[in-house]
Every structure is written in structure tokens, then in C-alpha cells.
MIDRENGU-246424 format. One record per residue: residue in one letter; y, z, x of N, C-alpha, C, CB in turn. Coordinates in steps of 0.05 Angstrom, whole numbers, plus 5000, padded with zeros to 4 digits. Atoms other than C-alpha are relative to their C-alpha. Glycine has a CB too. Layout:
<pts>
PT/A/Y/Z/X/Y/Z/X/Y/Z/X/Y/Z/X $
...
</pts>
This chain:
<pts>
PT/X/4976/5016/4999/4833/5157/5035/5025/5016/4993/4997/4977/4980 $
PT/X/4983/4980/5005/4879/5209/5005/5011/5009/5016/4993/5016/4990 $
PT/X/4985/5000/4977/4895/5241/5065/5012/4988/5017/4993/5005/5010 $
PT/X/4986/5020/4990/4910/5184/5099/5021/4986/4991/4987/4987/5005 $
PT/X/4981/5019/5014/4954/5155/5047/5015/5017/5000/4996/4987/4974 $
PT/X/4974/4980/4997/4995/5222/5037/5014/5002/5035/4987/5035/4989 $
PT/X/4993/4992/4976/4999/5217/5109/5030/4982/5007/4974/4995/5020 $
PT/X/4981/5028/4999/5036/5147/5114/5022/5004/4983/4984/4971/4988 $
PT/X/4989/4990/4994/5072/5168/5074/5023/5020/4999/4998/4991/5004 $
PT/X/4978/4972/4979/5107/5236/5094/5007/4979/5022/4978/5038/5020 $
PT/X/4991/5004/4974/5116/5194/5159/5018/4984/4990/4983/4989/5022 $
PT/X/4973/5022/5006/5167/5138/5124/5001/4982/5024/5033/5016/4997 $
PT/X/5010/5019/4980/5140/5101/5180/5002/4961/4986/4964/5013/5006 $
PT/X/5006/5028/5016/5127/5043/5116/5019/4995/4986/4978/4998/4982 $
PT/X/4985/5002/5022/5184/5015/5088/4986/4993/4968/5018/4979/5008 $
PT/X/4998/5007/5023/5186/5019/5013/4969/5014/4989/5005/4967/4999 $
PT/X/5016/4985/5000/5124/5069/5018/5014/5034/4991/4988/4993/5026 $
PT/X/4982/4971/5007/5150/5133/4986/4991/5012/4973/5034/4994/4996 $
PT/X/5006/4985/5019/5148/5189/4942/5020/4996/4979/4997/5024/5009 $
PT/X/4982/5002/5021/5172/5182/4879/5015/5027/4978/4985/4982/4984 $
PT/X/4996/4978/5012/5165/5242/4851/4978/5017/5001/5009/4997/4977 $
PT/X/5023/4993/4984/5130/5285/4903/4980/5034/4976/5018/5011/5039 $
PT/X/5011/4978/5014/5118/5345/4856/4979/4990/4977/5024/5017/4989 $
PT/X/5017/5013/5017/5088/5298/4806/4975/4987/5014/5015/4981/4986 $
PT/X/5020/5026/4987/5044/5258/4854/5008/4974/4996/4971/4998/4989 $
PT/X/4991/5023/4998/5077/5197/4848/5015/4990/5015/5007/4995/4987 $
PT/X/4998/5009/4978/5089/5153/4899/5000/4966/4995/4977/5013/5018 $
PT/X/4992/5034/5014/5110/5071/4901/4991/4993/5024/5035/4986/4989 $
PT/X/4998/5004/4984/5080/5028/4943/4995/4970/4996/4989/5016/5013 $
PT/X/4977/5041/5000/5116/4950/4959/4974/4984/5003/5028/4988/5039 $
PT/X/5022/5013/5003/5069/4904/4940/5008/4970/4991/4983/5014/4980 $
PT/X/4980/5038/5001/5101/4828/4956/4980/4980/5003/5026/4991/5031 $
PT/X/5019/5019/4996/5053/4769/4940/5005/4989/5025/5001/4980/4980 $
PT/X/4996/5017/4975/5034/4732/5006/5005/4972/4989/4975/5002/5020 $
PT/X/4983/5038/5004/5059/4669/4957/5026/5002/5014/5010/4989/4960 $
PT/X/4970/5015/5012/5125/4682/4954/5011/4997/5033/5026/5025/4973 $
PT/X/4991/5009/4973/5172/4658/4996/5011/5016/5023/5018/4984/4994 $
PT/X/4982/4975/4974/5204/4720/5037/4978/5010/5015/5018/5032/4985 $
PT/X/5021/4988/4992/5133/4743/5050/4998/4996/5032/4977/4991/4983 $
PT/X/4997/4996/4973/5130/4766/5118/4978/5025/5006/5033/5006/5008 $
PT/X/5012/4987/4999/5071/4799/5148/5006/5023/5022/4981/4988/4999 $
PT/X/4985/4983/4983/5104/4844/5198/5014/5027/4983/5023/4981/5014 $
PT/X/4984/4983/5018/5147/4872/5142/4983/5006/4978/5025/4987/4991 $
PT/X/5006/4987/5021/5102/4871/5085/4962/5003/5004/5013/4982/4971 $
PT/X/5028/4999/5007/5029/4884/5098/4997/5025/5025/4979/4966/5001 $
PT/X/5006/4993/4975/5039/4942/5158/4982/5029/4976/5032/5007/5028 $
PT/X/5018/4984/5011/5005/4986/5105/4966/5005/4997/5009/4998/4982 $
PT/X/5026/5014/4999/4947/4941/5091/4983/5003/5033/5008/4965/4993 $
PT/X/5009/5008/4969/4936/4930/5168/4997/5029/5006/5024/4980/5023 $
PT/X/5009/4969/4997/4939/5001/5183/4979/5009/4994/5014/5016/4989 $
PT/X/5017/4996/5015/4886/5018/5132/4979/4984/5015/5007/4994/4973 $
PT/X/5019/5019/4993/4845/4961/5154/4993/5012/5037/5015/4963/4996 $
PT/X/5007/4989/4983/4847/4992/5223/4990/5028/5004/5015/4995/5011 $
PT/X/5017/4972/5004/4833/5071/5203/4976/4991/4986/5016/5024/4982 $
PT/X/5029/5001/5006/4769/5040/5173/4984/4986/5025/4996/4983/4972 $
PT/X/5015/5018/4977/4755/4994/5231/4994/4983/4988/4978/5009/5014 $
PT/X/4993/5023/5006/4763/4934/5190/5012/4979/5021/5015/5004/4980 $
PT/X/4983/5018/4994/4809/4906/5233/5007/5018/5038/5029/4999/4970 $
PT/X/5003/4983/4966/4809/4914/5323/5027/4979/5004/4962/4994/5030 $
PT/X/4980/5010/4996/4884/4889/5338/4991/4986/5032/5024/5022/4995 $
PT/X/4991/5009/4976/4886/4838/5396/4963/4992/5006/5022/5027/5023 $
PT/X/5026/5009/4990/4805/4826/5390/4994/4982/4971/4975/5028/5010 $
PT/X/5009/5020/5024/4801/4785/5316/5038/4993/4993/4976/5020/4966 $
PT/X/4973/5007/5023/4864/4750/5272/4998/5021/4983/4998/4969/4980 $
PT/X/4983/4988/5032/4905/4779/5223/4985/4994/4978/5030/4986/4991 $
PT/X/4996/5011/5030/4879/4773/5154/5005/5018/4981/4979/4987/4990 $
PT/X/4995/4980/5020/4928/4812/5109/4990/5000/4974/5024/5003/4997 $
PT/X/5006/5003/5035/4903/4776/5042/4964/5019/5004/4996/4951/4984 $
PT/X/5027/4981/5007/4830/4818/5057/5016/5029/5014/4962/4987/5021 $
PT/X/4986/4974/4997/4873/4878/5084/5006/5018/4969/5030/4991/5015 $
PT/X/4988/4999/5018/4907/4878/5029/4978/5011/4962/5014/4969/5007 $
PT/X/5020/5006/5020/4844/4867/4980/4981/5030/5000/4982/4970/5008 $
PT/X/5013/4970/4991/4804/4930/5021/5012/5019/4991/4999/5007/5028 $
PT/X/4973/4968/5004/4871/4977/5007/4993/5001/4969/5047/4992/5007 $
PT/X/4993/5007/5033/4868/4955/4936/4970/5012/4986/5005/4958/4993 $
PT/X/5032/4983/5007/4790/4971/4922/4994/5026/5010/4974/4984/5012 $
PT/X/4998/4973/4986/4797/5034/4966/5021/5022/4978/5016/4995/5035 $
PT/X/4975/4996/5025/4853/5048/4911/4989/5010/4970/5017/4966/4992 $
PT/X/5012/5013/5024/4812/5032/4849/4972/5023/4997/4990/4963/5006 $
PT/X/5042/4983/5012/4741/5075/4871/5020/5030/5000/4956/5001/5040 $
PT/X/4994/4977/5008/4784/5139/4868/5018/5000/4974/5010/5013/5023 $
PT/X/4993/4994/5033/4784/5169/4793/5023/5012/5001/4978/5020/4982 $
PT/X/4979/4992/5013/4840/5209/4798/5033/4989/5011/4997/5030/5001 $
PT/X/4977/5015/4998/4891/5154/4827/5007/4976/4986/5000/4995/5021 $
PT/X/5001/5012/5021/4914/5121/4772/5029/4981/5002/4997/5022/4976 $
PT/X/4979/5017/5008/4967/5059/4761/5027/5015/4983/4986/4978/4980 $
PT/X/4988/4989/5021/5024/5084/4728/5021/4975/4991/5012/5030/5009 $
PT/X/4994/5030/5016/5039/5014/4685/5029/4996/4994/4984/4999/4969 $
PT/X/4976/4999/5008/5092/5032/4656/5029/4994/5021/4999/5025/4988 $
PT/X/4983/4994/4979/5137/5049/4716/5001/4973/5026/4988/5031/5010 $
PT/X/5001/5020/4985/5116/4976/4757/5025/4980/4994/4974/4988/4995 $
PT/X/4975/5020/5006/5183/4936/4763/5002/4983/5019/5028/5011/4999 $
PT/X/4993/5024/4983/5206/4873/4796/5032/5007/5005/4994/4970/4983 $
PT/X/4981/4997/4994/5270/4883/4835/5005/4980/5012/5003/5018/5009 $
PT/X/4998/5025/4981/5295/4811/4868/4976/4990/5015/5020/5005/5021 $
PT/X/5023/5011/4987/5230/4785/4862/4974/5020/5010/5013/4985/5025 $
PT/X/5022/4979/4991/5193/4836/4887/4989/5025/4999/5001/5001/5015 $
PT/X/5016/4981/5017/5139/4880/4858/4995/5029/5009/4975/4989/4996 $
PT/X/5002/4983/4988/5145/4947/4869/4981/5018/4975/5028/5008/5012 $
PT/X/5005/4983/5003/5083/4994/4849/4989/5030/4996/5003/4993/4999 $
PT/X/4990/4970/4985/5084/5065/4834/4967/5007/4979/5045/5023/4988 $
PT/X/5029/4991/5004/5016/5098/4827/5002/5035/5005/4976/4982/5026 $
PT/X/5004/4979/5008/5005/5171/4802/4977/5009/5011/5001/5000/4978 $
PT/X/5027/4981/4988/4960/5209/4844/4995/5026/4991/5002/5007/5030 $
PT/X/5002/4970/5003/4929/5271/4817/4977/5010/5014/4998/5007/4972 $
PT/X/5017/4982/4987/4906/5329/4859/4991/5019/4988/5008/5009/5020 $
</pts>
């Protein structure tokens, strides 16, 4: 997964996907409940969906969308690697919406 995630992104392809502080390994990535109300899956899950397709989770245009298990896969794919860690402290809410930033060490 690593590779693939540093890949996404260097490309800035994902809004609100970014390095935070590339020398450190830290990196933020936009994480907007599918409650709330702005939630838009176009705009906020092209990370999830992506992922879900480099595993072959997900064949665009042969099953539905479902970002809440996109979303859930990215998140446990997140979790089984030891040295990518939450970084707690640094998780803020900006107008509603949760942005966060996870400390990768290589």
C-alpha cells in the first residue's frame, strides 16, 4: 500500500491529499463523514474508490459505488501497517470538516 499511497499523492491528483511535511513523512488525508451534509462522493471518496480499484475491490461501470466499504478497506489497509501511525494530535476540524494527518515512517 505504501507505494501506492506515496504515489497519489506526489500526483495531487486528490484534493486535500498532501504532504505535510514530506521530509518528516507526514501527509493529511480529507476524511468527510458520508453523514454530513456537503458530502459528495465525486469530491470526497476519489481516494477510497481508487484504492478499492488497485485492489480489485471495486470494477467501475460493472458493480455500484459503495464508498462507505471503500472507505472502510482504505482504513484497515491503513491500520495493518506498523509503521503508519495516526498522528492525534495534529487531526483538526476546519468548517466542519475533518482533516487527518498520518505520520508514515520509512
Amino acid at each position: 500500500m505504501r507505494p501506492w499511497l506515496e504515489a497519489q499523492i506526489d500526483s495531487s491528483q486528490i484534493p486535500g491529499l498532501k504532504w505535510v511535511d514530506k521530509e518528516e513523512r507526514i501527509f493529511q488525508v480529507p476524511w468527510l463523514h458520508g453523514a454530513h451534509q456537503n458530502w459528495d462522493m465525486e469530491k470526497d471518496a476519489p481516494l477510497f474508490m481508487r484504492w478499492a480499484i488497485h485492489t480489485g475491490k471495486y470494477h467501475p461501470g460493472e458493480e455500484r459505488p459503495n464508498p462507505r466499504m471503500w472507505k472502510t478497506n482504505f482504513r484497515c489497509a491503513l491500520n495493518s501497517l506498523s509503521d503508519i501511525v495516526e498522528v492525534k494530535d495534529k487531526c483538526i476540524r476546519r468548517d466542519q470538516t475533518p482533516l487527518e494527518f498520518i505520520k508514515c515512517c520509512l
